[in-house]
GUTOR-37874 format. One line per field, with one value per atom (N, C-alpha, C): residue number from 1; y, z, x. Coordinates in steps of 0.1 Angstrom, whole numbers, plus 5000, padded with zeros to 4 digits. Example, Ala and Ser with C-alpha at 12.3 -4.5 7.8 and 13.67 -1.06 7.14 Angstrom:
2
n [1:1:1:2:2:2] .
y [4943:4955:4967:4978:4989:5000] .
z [5078:5078:5078:5071:5071:5079] .
x [5132:5123:5132:5128:5137:5129] .
This chain:
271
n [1:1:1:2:2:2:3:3:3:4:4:4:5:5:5:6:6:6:7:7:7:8:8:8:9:9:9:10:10:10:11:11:11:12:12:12:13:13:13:14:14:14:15:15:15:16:16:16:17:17:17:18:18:18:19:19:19:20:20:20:21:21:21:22:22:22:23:23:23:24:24:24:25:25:25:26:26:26:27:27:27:28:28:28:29:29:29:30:30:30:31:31:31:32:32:32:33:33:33:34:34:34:35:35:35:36:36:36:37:37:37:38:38:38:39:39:39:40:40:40:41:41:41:42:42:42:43:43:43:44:44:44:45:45:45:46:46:46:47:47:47:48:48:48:49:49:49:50:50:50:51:51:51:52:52:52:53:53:53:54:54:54:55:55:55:56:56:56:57:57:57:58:58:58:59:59:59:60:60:60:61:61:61:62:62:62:63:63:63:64:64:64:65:65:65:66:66:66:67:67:67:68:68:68:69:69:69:70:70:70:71:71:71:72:72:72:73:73:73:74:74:74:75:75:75:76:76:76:77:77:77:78:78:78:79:79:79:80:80:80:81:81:81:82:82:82:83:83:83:84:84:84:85:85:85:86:86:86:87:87:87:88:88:88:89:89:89:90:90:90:91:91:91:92:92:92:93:93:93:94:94:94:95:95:95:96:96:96:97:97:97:98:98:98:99:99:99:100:100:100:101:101:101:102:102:102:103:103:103:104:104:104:105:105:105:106:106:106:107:107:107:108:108:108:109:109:109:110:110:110:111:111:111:112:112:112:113:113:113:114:114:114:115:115:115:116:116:116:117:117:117:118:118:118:119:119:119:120:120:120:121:121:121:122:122:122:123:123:123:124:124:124:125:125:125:126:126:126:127:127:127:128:128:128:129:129:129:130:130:130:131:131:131:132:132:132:133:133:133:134:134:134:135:135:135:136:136:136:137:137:137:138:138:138:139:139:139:140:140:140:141:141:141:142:142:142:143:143:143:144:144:144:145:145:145:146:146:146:147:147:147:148:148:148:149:149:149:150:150:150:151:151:151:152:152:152:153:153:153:154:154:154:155:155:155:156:156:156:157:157:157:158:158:158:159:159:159:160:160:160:161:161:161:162:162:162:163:163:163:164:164:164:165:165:165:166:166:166:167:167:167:168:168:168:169:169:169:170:170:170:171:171:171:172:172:172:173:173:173:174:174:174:175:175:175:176:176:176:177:177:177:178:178:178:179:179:179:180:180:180:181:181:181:182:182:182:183:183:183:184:184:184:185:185:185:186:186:186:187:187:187:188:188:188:189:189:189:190:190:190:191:191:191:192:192:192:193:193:193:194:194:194:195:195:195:196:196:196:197:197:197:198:198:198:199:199:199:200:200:200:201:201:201:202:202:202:203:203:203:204:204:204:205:205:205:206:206:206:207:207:207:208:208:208:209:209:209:210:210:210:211:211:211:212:212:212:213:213:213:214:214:214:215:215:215:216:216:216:217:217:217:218:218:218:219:219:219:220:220:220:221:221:221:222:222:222:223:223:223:224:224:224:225:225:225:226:226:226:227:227:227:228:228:228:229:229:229:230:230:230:231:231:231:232:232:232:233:233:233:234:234:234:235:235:235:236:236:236:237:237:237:238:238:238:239:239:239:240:240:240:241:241:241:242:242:242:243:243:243:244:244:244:245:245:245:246:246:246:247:247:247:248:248:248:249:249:249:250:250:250:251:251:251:252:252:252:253:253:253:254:254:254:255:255:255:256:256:256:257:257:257:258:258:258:259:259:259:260:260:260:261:261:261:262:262:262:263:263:263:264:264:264:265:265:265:266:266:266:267:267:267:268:268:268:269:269:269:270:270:270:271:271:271] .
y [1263:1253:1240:1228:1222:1213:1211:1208:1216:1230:1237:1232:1229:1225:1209:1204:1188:1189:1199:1200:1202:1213:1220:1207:1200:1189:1177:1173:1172:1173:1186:1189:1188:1195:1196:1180:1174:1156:1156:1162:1158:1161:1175:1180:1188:1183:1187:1184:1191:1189:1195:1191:1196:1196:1212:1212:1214:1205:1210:1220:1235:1243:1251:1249:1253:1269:1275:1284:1296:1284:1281:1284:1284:1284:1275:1262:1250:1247:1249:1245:1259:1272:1287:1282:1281:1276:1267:1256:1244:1250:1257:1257:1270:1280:1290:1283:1269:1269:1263:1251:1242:1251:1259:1276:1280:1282:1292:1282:1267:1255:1250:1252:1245:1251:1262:1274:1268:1270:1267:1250:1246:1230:1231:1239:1238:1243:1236:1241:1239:1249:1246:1247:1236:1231:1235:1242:1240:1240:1233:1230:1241:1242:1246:1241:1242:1238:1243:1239:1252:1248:1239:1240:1242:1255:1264:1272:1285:1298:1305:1312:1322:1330:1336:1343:1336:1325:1315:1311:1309:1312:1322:1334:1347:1346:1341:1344:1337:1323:1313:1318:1326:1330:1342:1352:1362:1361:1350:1346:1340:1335:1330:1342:1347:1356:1367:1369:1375:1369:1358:1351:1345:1347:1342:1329:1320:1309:1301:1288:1284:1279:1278:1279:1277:1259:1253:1252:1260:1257:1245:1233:1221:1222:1217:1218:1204:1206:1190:1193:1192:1191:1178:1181:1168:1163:1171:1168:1160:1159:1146:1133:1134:1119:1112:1101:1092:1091:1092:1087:1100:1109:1124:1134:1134:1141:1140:1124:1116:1119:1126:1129:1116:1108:1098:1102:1090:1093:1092:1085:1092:1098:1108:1120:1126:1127:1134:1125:1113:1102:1102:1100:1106:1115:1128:1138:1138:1138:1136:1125:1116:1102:1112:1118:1121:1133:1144:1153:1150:1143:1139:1131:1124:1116:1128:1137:1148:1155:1159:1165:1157:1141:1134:1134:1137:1139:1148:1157:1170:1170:1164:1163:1153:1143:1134:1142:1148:1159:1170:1176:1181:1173:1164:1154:1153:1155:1161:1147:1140:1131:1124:1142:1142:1146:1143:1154:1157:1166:1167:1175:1173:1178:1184:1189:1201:1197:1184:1183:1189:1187:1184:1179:1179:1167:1170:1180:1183:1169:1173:1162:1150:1144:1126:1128:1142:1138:1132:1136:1140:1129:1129:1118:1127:1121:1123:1113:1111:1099:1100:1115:1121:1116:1114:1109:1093:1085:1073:1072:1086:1086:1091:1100:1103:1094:1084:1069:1063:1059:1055:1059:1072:1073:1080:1079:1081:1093:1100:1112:1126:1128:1128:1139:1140:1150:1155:1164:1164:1174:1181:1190:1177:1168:1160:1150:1145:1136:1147:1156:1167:1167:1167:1171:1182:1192:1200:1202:1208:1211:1228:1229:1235:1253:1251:1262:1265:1256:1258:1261:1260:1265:1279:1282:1300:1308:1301:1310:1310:1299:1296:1312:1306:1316:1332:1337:1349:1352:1344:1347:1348:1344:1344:1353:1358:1374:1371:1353:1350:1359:1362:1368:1360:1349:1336:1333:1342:1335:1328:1341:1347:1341:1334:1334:1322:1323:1316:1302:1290:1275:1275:1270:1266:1253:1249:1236:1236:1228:1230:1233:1240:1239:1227:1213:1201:1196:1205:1198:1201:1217:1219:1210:1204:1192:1180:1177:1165:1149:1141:1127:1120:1123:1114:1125:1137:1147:1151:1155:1158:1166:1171:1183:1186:1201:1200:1214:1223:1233:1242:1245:1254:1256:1248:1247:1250:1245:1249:1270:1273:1284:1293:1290:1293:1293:1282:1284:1292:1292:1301:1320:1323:1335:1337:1333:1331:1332:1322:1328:1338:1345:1361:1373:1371:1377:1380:1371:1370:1372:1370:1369:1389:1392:1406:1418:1411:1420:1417:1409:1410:1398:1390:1374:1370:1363:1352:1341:1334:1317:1317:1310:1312:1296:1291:1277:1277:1280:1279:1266:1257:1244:1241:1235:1233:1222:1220:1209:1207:1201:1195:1192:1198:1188:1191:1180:1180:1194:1200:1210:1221:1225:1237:1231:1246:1245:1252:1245:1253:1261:1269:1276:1272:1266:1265:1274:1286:1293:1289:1290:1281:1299:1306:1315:1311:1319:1318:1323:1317:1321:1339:1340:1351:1363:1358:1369:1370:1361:1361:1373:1383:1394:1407:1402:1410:1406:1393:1388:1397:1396:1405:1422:1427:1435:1448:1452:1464:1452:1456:1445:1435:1437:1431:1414:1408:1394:1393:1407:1406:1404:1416:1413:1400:1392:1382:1371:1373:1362:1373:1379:1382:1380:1385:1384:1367:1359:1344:1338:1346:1338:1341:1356:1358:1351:1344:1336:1327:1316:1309:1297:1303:1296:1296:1289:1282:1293:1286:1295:1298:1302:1307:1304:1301:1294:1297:1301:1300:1289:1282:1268:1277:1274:1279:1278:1262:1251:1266:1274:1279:1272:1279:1272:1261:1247:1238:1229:1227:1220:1208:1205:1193:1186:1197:1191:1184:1185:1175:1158:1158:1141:1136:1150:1142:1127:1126:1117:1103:1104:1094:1090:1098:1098:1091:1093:1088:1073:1068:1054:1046] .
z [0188:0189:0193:0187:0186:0200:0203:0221:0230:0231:0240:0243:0230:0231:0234:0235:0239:0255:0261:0274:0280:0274:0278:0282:0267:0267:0280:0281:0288:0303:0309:0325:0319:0310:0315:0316:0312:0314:0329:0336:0350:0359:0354:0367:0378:0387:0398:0397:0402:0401:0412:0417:0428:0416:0414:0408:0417:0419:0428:0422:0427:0424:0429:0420:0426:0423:0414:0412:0398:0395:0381:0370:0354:0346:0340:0340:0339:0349:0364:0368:0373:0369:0368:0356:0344:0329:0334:0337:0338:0347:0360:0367:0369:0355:0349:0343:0332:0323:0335:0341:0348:0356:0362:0368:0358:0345:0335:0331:0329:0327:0340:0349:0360:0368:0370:0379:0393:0404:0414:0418:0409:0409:0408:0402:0406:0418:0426:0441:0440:0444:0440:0455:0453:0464:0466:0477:0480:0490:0483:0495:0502:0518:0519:0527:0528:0530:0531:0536:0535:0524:0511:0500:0488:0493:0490:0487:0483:0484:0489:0497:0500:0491:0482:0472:0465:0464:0452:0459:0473:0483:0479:0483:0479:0465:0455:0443:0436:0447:0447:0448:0461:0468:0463:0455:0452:0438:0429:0418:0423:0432:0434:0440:0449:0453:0441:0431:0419:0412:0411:0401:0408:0421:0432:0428:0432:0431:0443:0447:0462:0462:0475:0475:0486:0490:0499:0500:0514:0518:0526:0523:0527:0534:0546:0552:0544:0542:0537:0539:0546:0552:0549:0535:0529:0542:0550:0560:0571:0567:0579:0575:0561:0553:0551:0560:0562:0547:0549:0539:0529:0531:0525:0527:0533:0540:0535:0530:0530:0512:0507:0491:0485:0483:0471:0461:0451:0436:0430:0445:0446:0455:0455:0465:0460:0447:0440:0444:0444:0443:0459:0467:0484:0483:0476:0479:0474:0464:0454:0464:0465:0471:0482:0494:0505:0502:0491:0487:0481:0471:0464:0474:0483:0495:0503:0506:0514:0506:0495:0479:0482:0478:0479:0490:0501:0513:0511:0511:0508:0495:0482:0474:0482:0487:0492:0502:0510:0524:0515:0500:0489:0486:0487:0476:0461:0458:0448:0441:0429:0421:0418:0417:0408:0415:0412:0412:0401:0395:0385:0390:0381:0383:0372:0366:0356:0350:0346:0339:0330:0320:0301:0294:0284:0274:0274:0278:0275:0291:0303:0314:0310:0298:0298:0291:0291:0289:0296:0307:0319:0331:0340:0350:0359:0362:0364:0373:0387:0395:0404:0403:0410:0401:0387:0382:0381:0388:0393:0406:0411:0419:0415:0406:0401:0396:0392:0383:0394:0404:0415:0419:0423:0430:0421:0404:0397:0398:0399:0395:0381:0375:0359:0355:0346:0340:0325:0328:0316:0306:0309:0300:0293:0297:0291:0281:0288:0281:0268:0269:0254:0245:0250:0243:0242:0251:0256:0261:0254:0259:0267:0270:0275:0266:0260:0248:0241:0239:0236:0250:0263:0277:0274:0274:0275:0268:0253:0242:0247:0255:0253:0268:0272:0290:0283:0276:0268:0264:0258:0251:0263:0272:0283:0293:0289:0295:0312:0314:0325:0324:0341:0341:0342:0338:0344:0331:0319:0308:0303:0307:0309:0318:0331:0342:0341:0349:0349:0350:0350:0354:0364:0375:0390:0389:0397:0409:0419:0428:0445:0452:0461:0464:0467:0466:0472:0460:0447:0430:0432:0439:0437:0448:0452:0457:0450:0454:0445:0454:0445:0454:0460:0472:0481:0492:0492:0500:0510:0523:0532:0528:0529:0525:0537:0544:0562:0551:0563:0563:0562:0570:0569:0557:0550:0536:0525:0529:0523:0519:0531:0532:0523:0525:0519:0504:0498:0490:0480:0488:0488:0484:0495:0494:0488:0479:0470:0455:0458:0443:0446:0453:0461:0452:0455:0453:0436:0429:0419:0410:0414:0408:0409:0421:0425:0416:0412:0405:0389:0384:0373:0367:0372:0365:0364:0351:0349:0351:0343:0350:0358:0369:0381:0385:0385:0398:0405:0419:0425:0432:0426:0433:0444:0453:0462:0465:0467:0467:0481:0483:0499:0494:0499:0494:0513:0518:0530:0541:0544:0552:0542:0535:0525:0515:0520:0506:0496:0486:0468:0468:0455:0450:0435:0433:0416:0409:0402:0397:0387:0379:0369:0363:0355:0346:0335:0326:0312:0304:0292:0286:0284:0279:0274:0284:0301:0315:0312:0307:0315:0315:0305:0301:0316:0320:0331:0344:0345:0360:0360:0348:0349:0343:0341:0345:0352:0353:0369:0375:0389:0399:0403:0397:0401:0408:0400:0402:0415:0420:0434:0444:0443:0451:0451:0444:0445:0454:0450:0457:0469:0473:0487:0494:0488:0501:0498:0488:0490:0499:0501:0510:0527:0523:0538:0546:0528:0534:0543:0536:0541:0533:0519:0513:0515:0510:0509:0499:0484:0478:0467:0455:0447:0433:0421:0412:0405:0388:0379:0369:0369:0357:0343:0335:0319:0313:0318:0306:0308:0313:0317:0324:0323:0331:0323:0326:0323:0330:0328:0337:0337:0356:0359:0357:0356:0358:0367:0377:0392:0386:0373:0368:0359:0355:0342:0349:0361:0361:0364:0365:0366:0350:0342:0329:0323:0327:0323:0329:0341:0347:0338] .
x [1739:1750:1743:1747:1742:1745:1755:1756:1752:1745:1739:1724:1722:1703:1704:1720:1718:1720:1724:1726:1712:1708:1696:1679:1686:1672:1676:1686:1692:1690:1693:1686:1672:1666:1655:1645:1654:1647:1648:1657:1661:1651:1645:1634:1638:1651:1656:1672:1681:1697:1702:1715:1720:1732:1740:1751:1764:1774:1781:1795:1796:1801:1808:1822:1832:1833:1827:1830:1834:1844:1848:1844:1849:1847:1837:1837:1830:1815:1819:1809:1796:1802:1793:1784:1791:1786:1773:1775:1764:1754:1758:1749:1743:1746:1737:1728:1730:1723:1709:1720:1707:1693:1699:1691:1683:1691:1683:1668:1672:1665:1654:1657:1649:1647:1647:1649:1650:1643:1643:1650:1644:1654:1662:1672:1685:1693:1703:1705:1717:1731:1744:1750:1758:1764:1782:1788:1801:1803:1821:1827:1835:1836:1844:1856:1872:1880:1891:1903:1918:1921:1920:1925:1922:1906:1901:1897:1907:1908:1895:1899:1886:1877:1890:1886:1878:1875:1872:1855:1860:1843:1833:1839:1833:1827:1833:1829:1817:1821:1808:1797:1796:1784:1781:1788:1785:1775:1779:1775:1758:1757:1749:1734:1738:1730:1727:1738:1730:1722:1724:1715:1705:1704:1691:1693:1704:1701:1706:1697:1699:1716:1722:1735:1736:1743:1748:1760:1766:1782:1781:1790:1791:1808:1810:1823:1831:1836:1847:1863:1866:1881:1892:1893:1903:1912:1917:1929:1923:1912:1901:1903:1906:1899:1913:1908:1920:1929:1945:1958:1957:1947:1944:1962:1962:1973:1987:1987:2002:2003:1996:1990:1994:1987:1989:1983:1987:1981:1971:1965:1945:1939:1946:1942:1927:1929:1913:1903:1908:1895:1892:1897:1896:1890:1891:1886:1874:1869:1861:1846:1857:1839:1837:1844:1839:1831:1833:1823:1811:1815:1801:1793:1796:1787:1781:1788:1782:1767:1773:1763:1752:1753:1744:1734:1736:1732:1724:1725:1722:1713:1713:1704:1690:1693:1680:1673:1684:1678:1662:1666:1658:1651:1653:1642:1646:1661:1664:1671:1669:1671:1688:1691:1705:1713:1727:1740:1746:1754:1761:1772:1783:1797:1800:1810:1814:1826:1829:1845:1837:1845:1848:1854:1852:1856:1871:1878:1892:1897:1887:1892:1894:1889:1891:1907:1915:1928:1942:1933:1945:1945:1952:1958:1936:1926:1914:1909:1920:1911:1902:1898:1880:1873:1874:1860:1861:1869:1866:1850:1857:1845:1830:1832:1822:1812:1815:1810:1806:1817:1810:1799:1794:1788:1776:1773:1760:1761:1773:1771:1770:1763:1760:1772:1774:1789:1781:1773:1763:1772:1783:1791:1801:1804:1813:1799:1790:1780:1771:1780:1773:1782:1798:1808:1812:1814:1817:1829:1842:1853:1857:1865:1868:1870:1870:1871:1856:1846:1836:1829:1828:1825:1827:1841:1842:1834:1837:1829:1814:1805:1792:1788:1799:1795:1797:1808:1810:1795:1790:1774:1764:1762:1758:1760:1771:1775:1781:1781:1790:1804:1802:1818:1830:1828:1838:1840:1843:1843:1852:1861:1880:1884:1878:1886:1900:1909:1922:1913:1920:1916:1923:1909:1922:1918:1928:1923:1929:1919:1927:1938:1943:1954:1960:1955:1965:1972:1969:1976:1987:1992:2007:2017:2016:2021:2023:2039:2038:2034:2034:2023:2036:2031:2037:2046:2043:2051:2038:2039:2029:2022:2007:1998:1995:1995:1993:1988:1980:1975:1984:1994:2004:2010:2012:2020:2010:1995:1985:1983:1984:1982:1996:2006:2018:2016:2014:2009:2000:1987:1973:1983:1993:1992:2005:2010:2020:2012:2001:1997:1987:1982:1973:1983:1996:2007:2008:2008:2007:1996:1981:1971:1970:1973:1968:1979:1991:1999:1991:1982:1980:1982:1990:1994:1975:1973:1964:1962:1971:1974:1987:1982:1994:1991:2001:2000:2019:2018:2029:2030:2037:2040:2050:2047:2058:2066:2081:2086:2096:2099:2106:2116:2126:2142:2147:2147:2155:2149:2155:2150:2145:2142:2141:2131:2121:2109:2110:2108:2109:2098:2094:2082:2086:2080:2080:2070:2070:2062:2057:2047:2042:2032:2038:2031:2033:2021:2023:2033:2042:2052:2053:2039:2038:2041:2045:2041:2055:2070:2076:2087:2084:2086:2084:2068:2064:2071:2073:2078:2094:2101:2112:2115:2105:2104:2107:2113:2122:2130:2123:2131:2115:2109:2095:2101:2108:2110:2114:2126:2131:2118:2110:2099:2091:2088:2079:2094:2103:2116:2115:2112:2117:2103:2094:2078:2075:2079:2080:2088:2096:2107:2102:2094:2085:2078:2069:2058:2062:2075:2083:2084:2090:2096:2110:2122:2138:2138:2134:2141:2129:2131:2120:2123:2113:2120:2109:2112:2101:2105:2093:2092:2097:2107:2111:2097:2094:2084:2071:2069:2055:2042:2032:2022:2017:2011:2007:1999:1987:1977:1982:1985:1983:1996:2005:2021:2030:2017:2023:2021:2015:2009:2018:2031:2041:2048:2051:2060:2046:2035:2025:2027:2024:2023:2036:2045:2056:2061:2053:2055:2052] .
């Protein structure tokens, strides 16, 4: 394929790279190839944080120790970074400069040239005000600078025999929030084990969003059309509305529309 060997020529012009890695579909992909390309020069970096998942830690580190490749946990605690909290409609870009600054850190501490990040070409569709910072701060997007979407990643990692080929698409726990509603850890965590709940019965794409109306918190479930057969099922649905309500949700609610990346950005989109 003809964007694999544009990637490949690509790092290997670089010499040295610090990939920062979440884990993921996209950034496992790059920072197999950059590994498979530069071996020791490549050094993958995460964050860790409460908006997190643990599970998503583990997987980092677990990927990494198989593949013997070096592996930096960097602390970044979005709930530090000033107006972080109050979620505005550049929460990513807050989040984003204070990691990539960290990465950077940490690449010079190596001696190491580069950083790179892991969109794709499917990201230049969407509400994307982390890769404001990414530009800021010279950070290379070498899956997007090949042409590399999100659909050609799977199939390429499938051939590669990555176990992340199939995996769901996450993003942070501070997306299911909508902009301009508090993000505190508590609510973070609520969240976190709401979708635990769900991923562990079998659901694939899960994003449970949360909303504030006066004293009472929503759960907006966000599964694929095709689950919604499974969510009703027996009484299955009772249980997810009742150990939701445990966690300490108000009330419990599945989206019709199904899952959809980045549906906390319709009404941005729509200004």
């Amino acid at each position: 394929m003809e964007q694999m060997e544009a990637l490949k020529q690509s790092i290997r012009e670089k010499g040295k790279m610090v990939v920062a890695f979440s884990g993921g579909v996209d950034s496992t992909f790059l920072l197999k190839v950059a590994h498979d390309v530069l071996g020791d020069g490549a050094v993958a970096v995460t964050a860790r944080s409460c908006s997190f998942p643990e599970r998503e830690l583990r997987e980092a580190k677990a990927f990494c120790e198989k593949e013997h490749i070096k592996h930096i946990v960097v602390e970044s605690e979005e709930l530090q970074i000033d107006g972080f909290s109050h979620n505005p409609t550049n929460r990513c870009y807050l989040c984003k400069k204070e990691l990539f600054t960290k990465i950077w850190d940490i690449a010079k501490e190596y001696d190491i040239p580069y950083v790179a990040e892991a969109s794709n070409l499917d990201d230049n569709g969407d509400y994307r005000p982390g890769l404001m910072a990414v530009a800021e701060l010279s950070v290379l997007s070498p899956l997007r600078e090949v042409g590399m979407n999100k659909s050609m990643i799977r199939e390429l990692s499938h051939g590669l025999g990555l176990p992340t080929w199939n995996k769901q698409s996450f993003a942070c726990l501070s997306s299911r929030f909508v902009y301009g509603e508090e993000i505190t850890e508590e609510r973070l965590g609520m969240v976190d084990r709401a979708e635990q709940l769900l991923l562990d019965a079998g659901f694939h794409q899960v994003r449970v969003r949360i909303h504030e109306s006066g004293t009472n918190t929503i759960a907006r479930i966000e599964i694929g059309t095709e689950d919604f057969a499974k969510m009703f099922a027996g009484d299955f649905y009772q249980e997810v509305n009742a150990k939701c309500k445990e966690i300490g949700f108000t009330y419990v609610t599945l989206d019709l529309g199904g899952y959809r990346m980045g549906s906390m950005n319709d009404g941005i989109r729509k200004a």
